[in-house]
LOLO-417770 format. One line per field, with one value per residue: x, y, z of N, C-alpha, C, O in turn. Coordinates in nm, 3 decimals. Layout:
% residues N
n.u	c(X_...) .
n.v	c(Y_...) .
n.w	c(Z_...) .
ca.u	c(X_...) .
ca.v	c(Y_...) .
ca.w	c(Z_...) .
c.u	c(X_...) .
c.v	c(Y_...) .
c.w	c(Z_...) .
o.u	c(X_...) .
o.v	c(Y_...) .
o.w	c(Z_...) .
//
This chain:
% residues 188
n.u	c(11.830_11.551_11.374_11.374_11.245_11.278_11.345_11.450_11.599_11.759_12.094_12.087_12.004_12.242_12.474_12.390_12.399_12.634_12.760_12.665_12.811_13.048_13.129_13.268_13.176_12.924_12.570_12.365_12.030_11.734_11.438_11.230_11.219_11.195_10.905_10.963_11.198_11.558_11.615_11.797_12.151_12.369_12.645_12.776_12.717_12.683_12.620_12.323_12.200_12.230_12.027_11.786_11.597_11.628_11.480_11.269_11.161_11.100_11.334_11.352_11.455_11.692_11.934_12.232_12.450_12.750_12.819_12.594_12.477_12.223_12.171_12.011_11.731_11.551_11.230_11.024_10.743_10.484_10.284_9.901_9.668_9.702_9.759_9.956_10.007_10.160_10.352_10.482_10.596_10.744_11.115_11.142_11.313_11.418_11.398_11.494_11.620_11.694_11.729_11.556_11.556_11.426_11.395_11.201_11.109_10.979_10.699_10.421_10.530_10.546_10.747_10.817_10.867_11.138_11.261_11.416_11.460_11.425_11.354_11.299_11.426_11.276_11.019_11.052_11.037_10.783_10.646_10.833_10.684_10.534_10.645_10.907_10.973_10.992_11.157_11.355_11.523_11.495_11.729_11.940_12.052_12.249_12.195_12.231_12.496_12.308_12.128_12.340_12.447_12.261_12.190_12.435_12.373_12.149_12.273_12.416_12.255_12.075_12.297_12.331_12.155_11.953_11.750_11.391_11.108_10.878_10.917_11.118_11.371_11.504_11.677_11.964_11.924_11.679_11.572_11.642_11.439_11.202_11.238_11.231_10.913_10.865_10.662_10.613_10.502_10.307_10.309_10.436) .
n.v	c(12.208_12.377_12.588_12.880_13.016_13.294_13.463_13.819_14.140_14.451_14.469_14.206_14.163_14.321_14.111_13.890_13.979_14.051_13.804_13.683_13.902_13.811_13.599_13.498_13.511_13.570_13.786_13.980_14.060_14.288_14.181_14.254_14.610_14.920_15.143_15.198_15.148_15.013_14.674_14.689_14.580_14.406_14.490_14.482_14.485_14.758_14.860_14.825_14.846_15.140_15.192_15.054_15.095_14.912_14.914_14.991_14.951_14.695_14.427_14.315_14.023_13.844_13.605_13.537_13.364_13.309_13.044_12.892_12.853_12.924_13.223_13.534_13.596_13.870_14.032_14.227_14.403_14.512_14.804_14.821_15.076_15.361_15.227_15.297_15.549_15.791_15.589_15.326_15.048_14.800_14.616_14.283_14.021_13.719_13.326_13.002_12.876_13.110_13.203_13.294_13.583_13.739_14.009_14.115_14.427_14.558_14.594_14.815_14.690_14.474_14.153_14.051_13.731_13.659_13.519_13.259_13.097_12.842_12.738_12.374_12.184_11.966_12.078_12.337_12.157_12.081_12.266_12.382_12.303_12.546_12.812_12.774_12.909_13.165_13.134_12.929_12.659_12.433_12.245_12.384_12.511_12.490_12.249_12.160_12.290_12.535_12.433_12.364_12.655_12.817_12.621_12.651_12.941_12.917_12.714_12.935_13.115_12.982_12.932_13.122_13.199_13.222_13.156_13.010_12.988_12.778_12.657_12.846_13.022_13.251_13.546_13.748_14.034_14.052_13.904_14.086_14.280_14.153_14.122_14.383_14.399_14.406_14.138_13.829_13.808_13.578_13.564_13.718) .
n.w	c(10.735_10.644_10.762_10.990_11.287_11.435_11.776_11.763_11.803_11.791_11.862_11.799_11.536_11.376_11.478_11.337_11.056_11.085_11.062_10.853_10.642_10.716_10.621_10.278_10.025_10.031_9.989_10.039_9.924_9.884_9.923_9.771_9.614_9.647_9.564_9.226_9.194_9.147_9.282_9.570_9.639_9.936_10.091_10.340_10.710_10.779_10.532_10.523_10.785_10.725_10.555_10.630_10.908_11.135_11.410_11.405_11.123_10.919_10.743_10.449_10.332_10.071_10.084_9.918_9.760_9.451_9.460_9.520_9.269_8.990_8.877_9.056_8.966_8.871_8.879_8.700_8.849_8.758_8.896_8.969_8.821_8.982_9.230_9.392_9.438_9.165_9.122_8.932_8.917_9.065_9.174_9.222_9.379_9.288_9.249_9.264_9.487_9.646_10.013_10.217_10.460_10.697_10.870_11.118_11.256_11.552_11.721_11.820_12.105_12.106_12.039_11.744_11.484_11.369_11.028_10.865_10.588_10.314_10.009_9.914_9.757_9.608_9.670_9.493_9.243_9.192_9.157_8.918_8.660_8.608_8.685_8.486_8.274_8.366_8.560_8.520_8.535_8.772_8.860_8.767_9.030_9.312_9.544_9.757_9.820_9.893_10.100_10.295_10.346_10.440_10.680_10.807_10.844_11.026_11.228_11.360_11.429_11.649_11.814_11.926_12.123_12.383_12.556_12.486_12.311_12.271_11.962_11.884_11.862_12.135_12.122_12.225_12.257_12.258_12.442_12.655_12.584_12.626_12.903_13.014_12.948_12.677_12.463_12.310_11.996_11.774_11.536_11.277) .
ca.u	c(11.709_11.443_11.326_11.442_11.229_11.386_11.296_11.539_11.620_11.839_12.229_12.096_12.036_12.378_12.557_12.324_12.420_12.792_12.804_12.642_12.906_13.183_13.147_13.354_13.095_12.749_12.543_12.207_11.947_11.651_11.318_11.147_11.259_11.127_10.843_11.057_11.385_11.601_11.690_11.933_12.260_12.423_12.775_12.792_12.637_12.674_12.509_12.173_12.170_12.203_11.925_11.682_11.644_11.570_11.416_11.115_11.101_11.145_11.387_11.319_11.578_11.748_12.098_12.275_12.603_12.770_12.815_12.487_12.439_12.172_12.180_11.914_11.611_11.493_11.166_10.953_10.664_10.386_10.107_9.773_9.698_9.652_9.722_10.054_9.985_10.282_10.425_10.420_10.592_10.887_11.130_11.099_11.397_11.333_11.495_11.437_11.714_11.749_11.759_11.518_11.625_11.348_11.430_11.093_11.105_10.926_10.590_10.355_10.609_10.560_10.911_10.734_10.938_11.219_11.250_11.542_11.425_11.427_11.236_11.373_11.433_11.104_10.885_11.034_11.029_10.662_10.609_10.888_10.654_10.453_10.724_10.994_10.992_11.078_11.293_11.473_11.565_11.559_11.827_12.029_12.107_12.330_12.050_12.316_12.535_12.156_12.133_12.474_12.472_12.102_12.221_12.550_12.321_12.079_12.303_12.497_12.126_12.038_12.411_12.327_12.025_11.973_11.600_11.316_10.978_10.809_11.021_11.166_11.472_11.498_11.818_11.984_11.845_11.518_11.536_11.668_11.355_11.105_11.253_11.195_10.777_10.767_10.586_10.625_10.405_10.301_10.309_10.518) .
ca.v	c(12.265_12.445_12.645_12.881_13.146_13.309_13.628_13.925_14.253_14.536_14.404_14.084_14.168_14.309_14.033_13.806_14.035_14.068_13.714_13.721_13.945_13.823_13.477_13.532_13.543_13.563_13.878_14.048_14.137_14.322_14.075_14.367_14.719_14.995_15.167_15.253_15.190_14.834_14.631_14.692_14.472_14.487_14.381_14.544_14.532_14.919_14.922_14.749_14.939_15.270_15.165_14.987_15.125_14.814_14.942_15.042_14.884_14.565_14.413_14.199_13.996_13.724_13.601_13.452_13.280_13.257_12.868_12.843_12.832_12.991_13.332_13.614_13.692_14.015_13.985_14.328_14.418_14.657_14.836_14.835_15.226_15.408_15.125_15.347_15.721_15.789_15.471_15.232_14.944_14.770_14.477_14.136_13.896_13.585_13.269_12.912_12.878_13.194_13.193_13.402_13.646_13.850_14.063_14.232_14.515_14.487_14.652_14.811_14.647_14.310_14.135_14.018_13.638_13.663_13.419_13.219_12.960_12.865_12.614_12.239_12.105_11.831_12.156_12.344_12.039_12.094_12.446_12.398_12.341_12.666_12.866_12.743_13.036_13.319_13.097_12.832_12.480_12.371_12.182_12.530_12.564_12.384_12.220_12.096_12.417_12.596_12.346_12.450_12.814_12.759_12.547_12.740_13.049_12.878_12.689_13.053_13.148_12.873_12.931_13.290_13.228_13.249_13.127_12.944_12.997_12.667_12.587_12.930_13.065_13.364_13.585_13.844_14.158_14.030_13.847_14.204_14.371_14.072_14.175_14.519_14.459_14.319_14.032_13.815_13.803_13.465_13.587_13.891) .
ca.w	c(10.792_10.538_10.816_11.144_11.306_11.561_11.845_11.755_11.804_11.845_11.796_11.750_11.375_11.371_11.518_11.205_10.931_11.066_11.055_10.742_10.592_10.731_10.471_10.154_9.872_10.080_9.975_10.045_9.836_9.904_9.848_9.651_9.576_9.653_9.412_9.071_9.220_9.147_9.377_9.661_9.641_10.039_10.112_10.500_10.777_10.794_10.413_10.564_10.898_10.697_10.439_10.729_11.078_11.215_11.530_11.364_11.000_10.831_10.586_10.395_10.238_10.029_10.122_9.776_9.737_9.359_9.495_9.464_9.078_8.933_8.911_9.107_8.872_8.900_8.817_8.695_8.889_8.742_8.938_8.875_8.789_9.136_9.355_9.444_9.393_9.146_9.124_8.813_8.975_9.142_9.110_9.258_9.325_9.270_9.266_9.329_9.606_9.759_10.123_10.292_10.612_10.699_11.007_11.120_11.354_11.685_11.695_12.015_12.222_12.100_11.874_11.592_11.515_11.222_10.987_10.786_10.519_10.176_9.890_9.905_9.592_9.617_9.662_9.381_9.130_9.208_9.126_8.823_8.516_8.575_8.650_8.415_8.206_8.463_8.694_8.493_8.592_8.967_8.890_8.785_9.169_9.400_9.626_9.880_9.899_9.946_10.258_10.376_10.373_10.525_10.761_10.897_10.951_11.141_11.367_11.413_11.513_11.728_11.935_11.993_12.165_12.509_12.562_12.367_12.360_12.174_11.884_11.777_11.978_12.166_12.095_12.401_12.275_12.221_12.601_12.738_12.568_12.706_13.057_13.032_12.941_12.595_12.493_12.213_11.844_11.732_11.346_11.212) .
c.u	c(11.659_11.427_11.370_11.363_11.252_11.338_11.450_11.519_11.727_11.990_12.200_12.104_12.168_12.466_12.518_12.419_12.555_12.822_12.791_12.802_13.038_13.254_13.201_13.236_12.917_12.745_12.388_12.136_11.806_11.542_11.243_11.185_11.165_11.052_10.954_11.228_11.431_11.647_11.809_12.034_12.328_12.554_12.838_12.704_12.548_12.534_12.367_12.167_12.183_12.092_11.790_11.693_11.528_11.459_11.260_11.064_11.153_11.222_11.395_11.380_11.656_11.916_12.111_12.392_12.631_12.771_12.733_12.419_12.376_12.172_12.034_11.857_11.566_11.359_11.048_10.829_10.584_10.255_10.000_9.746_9.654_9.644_9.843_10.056_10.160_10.417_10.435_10.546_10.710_10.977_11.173_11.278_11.385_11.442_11.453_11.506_11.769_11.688_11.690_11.551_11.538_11.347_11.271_11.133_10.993_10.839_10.480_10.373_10.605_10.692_10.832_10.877_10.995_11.223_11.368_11.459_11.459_11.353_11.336_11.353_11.304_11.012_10.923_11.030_10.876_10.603_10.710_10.803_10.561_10.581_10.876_11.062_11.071_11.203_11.340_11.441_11.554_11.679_11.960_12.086_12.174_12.239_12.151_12.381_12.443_12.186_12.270_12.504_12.362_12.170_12.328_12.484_12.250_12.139_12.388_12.377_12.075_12.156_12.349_12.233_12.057_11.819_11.532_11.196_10.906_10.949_11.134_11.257_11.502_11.644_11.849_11.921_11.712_11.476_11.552_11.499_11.200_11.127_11.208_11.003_10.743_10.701_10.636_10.518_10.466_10.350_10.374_10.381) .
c.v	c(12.374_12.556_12.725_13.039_13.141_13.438_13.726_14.039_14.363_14.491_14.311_14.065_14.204_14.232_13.951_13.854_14.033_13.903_13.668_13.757_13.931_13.625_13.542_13.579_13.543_13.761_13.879_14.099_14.187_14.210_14.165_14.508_14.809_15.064_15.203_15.257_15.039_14.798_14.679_14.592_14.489_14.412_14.424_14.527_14.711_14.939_14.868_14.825_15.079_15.266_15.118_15.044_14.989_14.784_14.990_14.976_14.794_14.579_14.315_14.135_13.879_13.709_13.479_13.483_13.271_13.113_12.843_12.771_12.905_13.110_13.429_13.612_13.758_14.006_14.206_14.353_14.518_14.665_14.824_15.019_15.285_15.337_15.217_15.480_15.726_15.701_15.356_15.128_14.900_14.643_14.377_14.066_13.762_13.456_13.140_12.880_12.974_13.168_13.343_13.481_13.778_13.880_14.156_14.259_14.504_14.648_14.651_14.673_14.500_14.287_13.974_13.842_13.630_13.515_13.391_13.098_13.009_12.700_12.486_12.230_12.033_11.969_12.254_12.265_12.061_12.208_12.454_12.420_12.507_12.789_12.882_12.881_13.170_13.270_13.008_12.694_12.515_12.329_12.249_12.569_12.399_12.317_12.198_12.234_12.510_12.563_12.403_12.580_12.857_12.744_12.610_12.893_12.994_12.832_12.843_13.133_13.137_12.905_13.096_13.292_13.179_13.194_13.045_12.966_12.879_12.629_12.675_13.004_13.230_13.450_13.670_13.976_14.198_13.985_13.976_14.247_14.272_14.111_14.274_14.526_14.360_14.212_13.995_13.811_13.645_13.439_13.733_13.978) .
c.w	c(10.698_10.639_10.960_11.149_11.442_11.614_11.854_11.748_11.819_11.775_11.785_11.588_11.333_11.376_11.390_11.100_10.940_11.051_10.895_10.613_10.632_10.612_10.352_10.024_9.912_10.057_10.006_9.971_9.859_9.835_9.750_9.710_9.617_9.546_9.331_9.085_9.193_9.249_9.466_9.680_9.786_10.081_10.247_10.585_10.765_10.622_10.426_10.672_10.814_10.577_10.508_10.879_11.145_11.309_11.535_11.227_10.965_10.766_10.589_10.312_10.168_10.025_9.934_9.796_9.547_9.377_9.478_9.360_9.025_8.980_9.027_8.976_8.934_8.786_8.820_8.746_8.876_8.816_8.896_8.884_8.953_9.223_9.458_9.439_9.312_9.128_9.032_8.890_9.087_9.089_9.224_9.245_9.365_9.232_9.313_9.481_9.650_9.873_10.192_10.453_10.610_10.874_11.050_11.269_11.487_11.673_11.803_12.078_12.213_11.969_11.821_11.558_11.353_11.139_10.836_10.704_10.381_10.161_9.945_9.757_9.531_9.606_9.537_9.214_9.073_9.144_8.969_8.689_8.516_8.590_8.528_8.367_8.250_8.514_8.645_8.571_8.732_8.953_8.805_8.932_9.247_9.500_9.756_9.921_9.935_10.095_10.354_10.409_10.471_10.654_10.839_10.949_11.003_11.252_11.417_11.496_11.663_11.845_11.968_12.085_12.326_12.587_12.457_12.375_12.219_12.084_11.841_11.952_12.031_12.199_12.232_12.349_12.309_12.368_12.701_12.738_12.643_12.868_13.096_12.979_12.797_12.586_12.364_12.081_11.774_11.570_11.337_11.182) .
o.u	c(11.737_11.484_11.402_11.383_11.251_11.295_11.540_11.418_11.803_12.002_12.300_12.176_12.221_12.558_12.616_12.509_12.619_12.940_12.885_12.867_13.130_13.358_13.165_13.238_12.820_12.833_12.312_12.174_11.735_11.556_11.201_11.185_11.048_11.103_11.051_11.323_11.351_11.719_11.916_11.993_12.364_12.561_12.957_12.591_12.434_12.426_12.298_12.093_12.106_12.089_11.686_11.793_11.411_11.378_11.176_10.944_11.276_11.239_11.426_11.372_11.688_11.998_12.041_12.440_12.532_12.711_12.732_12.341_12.447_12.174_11.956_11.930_11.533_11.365_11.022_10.756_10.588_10.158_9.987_9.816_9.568_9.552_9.832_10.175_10.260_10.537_10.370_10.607_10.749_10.942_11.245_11.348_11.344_11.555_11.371_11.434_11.883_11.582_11.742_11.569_11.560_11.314_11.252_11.168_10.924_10.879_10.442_10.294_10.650_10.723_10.811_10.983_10.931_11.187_11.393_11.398_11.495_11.319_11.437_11.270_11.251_10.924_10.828_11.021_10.844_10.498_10.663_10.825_10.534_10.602_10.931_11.164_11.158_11.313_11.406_11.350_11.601_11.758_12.062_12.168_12.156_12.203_12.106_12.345_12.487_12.243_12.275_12.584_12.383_12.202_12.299_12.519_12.291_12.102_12.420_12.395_12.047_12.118_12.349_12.221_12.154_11.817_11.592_11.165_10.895_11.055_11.230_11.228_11.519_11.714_11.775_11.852_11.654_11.366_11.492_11.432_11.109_11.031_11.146_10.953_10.653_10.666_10.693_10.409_10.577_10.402_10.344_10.390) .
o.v	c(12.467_12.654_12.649_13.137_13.053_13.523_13.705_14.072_14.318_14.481_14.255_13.987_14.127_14.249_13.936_13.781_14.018_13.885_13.626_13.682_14.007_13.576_13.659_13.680_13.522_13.843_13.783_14.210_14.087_14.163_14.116_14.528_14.772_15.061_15.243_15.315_14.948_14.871_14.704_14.500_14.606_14.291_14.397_14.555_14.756_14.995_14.871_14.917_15.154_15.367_15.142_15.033_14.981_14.692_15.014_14.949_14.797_14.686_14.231_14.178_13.800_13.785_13.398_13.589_13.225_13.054_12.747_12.676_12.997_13.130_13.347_13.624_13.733_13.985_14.276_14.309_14.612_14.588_14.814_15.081_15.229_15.345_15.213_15.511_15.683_15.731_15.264_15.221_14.972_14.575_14.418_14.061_13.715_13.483_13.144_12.863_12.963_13.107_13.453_13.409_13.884_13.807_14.266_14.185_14.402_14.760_14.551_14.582_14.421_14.351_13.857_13.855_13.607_13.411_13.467_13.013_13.117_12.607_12.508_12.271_12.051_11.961_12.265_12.318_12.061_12.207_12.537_12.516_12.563_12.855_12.988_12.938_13.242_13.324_12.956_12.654_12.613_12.373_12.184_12.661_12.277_12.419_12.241_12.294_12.587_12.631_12.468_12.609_12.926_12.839_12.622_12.952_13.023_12.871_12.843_13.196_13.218_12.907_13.143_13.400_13.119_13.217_13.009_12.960_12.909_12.585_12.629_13.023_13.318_13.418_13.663_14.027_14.296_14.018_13.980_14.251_14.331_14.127_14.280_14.638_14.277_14.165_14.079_13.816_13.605_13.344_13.835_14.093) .
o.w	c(10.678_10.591_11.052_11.078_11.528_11.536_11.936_11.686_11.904_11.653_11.738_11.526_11.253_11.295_11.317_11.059_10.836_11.020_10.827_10.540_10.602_10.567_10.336_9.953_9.839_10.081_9.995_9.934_9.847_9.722_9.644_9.832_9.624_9.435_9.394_9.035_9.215_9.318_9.411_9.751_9.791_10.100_10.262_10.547_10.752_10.610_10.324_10.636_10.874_10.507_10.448_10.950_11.180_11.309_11.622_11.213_10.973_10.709_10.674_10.197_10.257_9.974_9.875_9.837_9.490_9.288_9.402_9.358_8.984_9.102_9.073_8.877_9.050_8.665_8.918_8.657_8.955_8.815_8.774_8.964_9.021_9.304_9.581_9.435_9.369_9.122_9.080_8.945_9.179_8.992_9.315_9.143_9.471_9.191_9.405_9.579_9.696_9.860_10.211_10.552_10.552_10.967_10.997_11.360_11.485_11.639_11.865_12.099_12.295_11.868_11.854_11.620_11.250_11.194_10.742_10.769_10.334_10.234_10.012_9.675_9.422_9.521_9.460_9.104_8.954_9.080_8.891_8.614_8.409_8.489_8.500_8.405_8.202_8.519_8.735_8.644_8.789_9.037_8.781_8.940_9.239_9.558_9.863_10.022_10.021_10.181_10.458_10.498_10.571_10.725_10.959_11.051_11.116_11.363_11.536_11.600_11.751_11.962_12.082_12.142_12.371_12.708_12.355_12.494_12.100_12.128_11.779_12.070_11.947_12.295_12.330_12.437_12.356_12.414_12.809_12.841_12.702_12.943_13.202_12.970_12.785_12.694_12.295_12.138_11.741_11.510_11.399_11.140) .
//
């Protein structure tokens, strides 16, 4: 499965990320850096809850396995002059088969709908000759162990859940906070 968005909040990202980190060689990487700073590497729950307060801000993030194959590119990102007061750029990681896990924070009282995916192989084949250069071969990454690491967090997703609303599953923190008033958000 390419694709899994899911309604979370509260320890539900915890329970993700501890599951997350409790795999042998699975790591976190920030999707882009903050202005002038490199990337964040995270190998804890605790080192993502003390870097993100969930409860109010996003993170935005790529899960990578050495099994994988190809390595992270870190890709340099320069401002345009004054788009950042003080800021000449950031950095980018990038990757044909990383594994996106973007947790967004829940916003006037609506929980915004998280989201787990990554490229297929067929759609970066597609996109390969223009990128080549930055990102290497497609066929530098494990396409199957992709699918598998994919695939074991989503169904770890999918069991946690407690509700559904359409296609995308609704976790227990996120069903507590629907009880108590919220509502859900169609789009992050």
């Amino acid at each position: 499965m390419a694709n899994c968005d899911f309604y979370a909040a509260g320890d539900d990202f915890s329970r993700i990320l501890d599951f997350v980190f409790d795999q042998s060689d699975w790591l976190l990487i920030e999707h882009a850096s903050r202005p002038d700073s490199p990337l964040r590497r995270f190998g804890s729950t605790s080192e993502i809850l003390g870097a993100f307060d969930l409860g109010n801000s996003d993170a935005l993030l790529d899960l990578y396995a050495p099994s994988m194959g190809s390595p992270v590119v870190e890709e340099k990102i320069t401002f345009r002059p004054r788009a950042i007061p003080g800021a000449q750029g950031r950095t980018d990681a990038t990757g044909w088969g990383l594994i996106q896990l973007y947790l967004w924070a829940p916003r006037k009282g609506a929980i915004r709908p998280a989201h787990l995916g990554h490229n297929s192989r067929v759609r970066a084949l597609k996109w390969e000759p223009i990128y080549i250069d930055r990102l290497g071969s497609v066929d530098a990454w494990d396409w199957r162990e992709v699918e598998r690491i994919s695939g074991r967090l989503s169904r770890f997703i999918r069991k946690l859940a407690v509700d559904k609303s359409g296609s995308r599953v609704i976790l227990p923190s996120a069903a507590r906070m629907l009880s108590e008033g919220a509502t859900l958000a169609l789009n992050a």
